[in-house]
N, C-alpha and C positions, 0 to 999 in steps of 0.2 A: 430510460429517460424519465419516464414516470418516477422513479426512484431516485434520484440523480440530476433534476433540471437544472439548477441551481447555473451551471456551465457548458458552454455548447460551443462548438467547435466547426468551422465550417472551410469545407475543404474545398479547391477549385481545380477538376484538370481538363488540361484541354484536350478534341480530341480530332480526328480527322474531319472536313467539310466545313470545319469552323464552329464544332458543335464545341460542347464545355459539359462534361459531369460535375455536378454538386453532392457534393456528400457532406451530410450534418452528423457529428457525430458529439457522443456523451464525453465531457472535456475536463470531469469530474471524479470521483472513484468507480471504480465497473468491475463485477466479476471477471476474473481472470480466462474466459470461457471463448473459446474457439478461434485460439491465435490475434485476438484481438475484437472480432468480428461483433463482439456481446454490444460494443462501444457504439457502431452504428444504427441512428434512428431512421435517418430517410436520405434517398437517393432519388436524385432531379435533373433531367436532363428540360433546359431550357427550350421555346423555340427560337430564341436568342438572346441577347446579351443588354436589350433596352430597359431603360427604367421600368417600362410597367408590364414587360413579361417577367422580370426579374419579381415585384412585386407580387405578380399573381402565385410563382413559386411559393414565396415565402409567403403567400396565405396557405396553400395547400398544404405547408407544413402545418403551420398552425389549425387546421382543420383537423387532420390527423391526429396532431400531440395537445390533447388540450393542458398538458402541462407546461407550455411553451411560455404562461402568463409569469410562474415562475423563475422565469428564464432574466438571471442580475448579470450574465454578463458573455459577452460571442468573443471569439477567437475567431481572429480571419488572417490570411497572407497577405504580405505587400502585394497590392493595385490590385486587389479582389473590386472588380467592376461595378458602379453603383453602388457606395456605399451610406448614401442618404435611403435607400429602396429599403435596406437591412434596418439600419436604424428607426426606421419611420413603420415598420414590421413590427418590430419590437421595441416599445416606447420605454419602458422601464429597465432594458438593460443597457450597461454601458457594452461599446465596440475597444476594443483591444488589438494589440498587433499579439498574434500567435507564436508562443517561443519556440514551437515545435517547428513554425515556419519560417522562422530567423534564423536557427540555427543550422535548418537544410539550404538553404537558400546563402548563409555564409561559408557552408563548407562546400559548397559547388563552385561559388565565386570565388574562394580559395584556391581549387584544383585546378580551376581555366586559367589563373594568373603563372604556372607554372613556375612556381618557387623556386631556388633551391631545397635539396631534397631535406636537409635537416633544419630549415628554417620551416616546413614547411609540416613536417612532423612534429615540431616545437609548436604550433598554432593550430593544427588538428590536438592535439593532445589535452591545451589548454581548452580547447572546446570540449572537449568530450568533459573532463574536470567540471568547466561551467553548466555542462547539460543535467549533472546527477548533484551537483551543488551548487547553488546560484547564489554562492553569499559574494556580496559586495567585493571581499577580497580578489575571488576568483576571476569576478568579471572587471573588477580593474587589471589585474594580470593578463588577462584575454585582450584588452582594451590596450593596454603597457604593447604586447606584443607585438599588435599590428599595427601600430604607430611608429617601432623600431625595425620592424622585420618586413614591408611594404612601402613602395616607393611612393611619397608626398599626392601624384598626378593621380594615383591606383583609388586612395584613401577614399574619395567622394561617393565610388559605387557601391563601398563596402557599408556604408551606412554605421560605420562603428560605434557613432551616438547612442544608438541602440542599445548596447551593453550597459551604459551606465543610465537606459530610464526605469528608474523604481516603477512606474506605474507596469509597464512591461512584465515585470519578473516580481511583481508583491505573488502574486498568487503559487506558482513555482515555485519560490522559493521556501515556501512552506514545505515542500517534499522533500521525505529521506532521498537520499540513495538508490534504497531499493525501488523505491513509489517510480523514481523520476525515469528511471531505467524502462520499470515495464509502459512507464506512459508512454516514453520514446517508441519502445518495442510495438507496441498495438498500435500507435499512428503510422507508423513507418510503414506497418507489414501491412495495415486495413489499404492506406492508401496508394500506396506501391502495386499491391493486388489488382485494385477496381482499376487504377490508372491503365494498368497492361491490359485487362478485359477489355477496358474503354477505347482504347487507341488500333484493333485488330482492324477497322474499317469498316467492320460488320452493315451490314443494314441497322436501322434503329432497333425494327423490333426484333433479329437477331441478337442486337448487342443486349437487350434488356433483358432477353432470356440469358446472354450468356451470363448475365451482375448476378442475375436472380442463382444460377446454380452456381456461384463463386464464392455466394455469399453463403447458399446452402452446405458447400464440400471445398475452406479456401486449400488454395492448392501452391499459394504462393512461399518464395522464403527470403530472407532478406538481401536485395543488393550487397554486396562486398563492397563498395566504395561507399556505401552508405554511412555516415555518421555513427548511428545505434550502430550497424554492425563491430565497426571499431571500438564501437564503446562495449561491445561483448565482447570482442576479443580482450580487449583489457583487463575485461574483468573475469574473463576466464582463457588464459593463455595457450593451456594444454589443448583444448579444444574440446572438455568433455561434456558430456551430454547432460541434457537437461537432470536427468534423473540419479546422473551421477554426483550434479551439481548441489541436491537436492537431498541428497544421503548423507555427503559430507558437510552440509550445514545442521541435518537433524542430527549428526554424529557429535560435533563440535559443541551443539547445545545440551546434549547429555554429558560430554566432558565435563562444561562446565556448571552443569547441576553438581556435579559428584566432586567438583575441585572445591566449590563455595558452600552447599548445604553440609548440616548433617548427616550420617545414614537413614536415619528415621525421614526426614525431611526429603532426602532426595528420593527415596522412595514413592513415595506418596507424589513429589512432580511429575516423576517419570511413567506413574500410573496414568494421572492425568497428561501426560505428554503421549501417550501412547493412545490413546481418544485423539487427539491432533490428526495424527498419524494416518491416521483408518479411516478420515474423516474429509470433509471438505468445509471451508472455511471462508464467509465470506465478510470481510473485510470495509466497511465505510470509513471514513475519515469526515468529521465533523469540527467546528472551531473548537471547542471543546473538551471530547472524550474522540477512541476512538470507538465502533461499534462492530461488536464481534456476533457472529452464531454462528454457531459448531454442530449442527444438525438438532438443534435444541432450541429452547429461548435465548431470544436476544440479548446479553450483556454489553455494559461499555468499561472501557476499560480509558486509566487517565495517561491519556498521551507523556504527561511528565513524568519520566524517569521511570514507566511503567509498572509501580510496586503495589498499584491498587485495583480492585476489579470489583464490579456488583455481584460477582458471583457469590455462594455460600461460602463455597471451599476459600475462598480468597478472603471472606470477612471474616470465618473462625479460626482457621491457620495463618494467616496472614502469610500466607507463601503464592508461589506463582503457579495462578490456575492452566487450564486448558488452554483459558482465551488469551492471556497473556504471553503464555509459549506461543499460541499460534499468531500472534504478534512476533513475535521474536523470528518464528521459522519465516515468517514470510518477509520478514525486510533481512533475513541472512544476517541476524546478530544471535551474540551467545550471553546466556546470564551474568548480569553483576553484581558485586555485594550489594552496592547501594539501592538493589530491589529487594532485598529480603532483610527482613526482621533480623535484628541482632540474637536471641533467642535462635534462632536456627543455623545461624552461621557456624561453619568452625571455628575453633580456637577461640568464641568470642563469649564461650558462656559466662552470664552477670554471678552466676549462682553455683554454690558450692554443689550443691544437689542436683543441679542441672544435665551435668555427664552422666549420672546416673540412675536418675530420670530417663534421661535418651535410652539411655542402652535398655531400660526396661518397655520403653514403649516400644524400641525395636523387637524385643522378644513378641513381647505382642503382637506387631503386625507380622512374626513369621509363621508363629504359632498356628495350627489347625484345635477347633474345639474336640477333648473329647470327654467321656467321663471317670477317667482316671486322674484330672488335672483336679489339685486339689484348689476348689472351690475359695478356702480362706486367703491362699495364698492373692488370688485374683481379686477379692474385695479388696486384702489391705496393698494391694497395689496401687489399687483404681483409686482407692481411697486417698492414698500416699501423691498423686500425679494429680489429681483434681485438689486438692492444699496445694497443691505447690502453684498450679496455674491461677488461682484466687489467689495468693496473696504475696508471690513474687510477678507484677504487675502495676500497670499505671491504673489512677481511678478509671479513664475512661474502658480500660482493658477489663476491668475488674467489671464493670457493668456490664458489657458487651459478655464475657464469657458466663457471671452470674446468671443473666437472663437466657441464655441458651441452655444450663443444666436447669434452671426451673422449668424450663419449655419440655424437656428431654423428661424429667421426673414427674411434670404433670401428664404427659401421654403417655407416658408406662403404666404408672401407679392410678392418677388422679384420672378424671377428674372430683370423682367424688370424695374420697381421701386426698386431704392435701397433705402433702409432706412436705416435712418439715427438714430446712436445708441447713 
């Protein structure tokens, strides 16, 4: 949450005696870490449900997270109790209805009206579509559906207004695919979890020890009639395992290094794809860029069409670094031409020299040094590849690589000797 306040997310369940757990959780990007579990800041069990014990909660939060100030905007469920206590908590964020909590809350209300079964699979389906893409089209379709597929008298509990408030789904709909999926997955599974701890009967301070080790070892997994779970199943039919899930997307992505680059070129990816791989990856998403580190310094990389990175590898190759494949692996996409430099594509070289060039820099990268390799041959090569990258180039290309061979020949040679380029 320190890292992340920006959105916050606050859960309500209820539980035997008339008690209520509250769980605030990070509603923003979150490492991928412990089945969801990384996303929760604080857990609150009220000693009831009036304005100003609700109030004293939410100081207590705020005592704890002094990051709360930066807190632009809460995520609550339909008839979350007191919601002037919340607001009046937190003066500078706006209050939100939760889409995580609209769309659990429609697919329940969906199964209690017991459909027909392929009407009924028709408007789950379209749900699951709008949960991982919330573009306007999708939620007028979802919206279209239950207006045709739901009887006139049904229509009023379902709150289908809903679907078509921008204000609702601006922030959502910002998310791929992949993003919207694991967000679903970590709410579903944190709250699902603590709910079933919550509701055992326990004594209180039984039940707080049982959150406290739930949260230390979770042990939960997802309802099958759950939303997200159908929306796994969709997206992975056969039923295979995460890891397997996981293989064939890093597999997919080296296909498509080796269908679109060069040799030389895909090489050099897959060196750095292979740092990915061995690695852990943690992921921000900002308005912006997005923000990568790979067990290293922080790079951002440019959310548009993603062919650009702070990295070095990515500003003198202009190829796709570490941080950008681990973009790529984690939202389950595979490379497109339109991320890579025309220069490295197949079949797309500008330059007559260009093929032959590659294939010499290929020798190169497979080469081992030894001292039988005849030396001229290696100058006028090096020679021959460094002309060509100065002056088959754009001005701004021409400067960018200039100033990297005087950077490179002044820390070899120089500084005292300046050489002369």
């Amino acid at each position: 949450f320190a890292r992340f306040p920006r959105a916050l997310l606050v859960h309500r369940a209820g539980g035997p005696a008339g008690r209520a757990l509250y769980v605030f959780l990070v509603a923003g990007p979150a490492p991928a870490l412990r089945g969801g579990m990384a996303r929760v800041v604080h857990l609150a069990v009220p000693r009831d449900e009036s304005a100003g014990s609700l109030s004293r909660m939410y100081g207590a939060f705020r005592a704890f997270n002094p990051a709360w100030a930066e807190t632009r905007l809460l995520l609550v469920g339909p008839g979350l109790p007191q919601p002037p206590a919340l607001a009046q908590a937190f003066p500078a964020a706006e209050v939100h209805l939760s889409v995580f909590h609209l769309c659990k809350r429609l697919q329940q209300q969906i199964q209690r009206l017991a459909l027909e079964g392929r009407a009924e699979r028709l408007i789950l389906a379209a749900l699951s579509d709008t949960m991982c893409a919330a573009t306007e089209s999708n939620r007028r379709k979802m919206h279209a559906l239950l207006g045709d597929l739901v009887t006139p008298d049904l229509l009023p509990q379902l709150h289908i207004h809903w679907l078509l408030d921008d204000e609702i789904w601006a922030v959502h709909r910002e998310r791929t695919w992949g993003d919207s999926s694991n967000y679903f997955r970590d709410l579903e599974v944190v709250t699902q979890g603590l709910s079933q701890v919550f509701s055992t009967g326990l004594s209180l301070e039984s039940c707080i020890t049982s959150l406290a080790q739930h949260y230390q070892n979770p042990q939960s997994s997802l309802d099958p009639s759950s939303p997200v779970a159908k929306l796994e199943a969709m997206e992975n039919p056969e039923g295979d395992s995460k890891e397997e899930i996981n293989r064939r997307t890093e597999e997919l992505i080296k296909q498509s290094l080796r269908d679109i680059c060069t040799e030389p070129a895909a090489r050099l990816c897959l060196s750095e794809f292979a740092v990915v791989q061995k690695s852990v990856q943690l992921i921000g998403a900002g308005e912006d860029a997005l923000s990568i580190q790979v067990l290293e310094d922080a790079h951002r990389v440019d959310p548009k069409g993603l062919s650009s990175c702070t990295c070095h590898f990515n500003q003198v190759f202009q190829l796709p670094c570490r941080h950008i494949l681990a973009v790529l692996n984690s939202d389950r996409k595979t490379l497109q031409p339109e991320m890579l430099s025309r220069q490295w594509q197949k079949g797309r070289d500008a330059h007559q020299a260009g093929r032959d060039s590659a294939d010499g820099f290929l020798e190169v990268l497979k080469s081992s040094w030894n001292k039988s390799l005849d030396k001229s041959l290696v100058v006028s090569f090096l020679t021959a590849e460094i002309s060509r990258l100065l002056t088959h180039c754009s001005r701004e290309e021409f400067e960018c690589r200039y100033r990297t061979l005087r950077e490179l020949a002044d820390s070899w040679i120089g500084p005292y000797v300046e050489v002369k380029l």
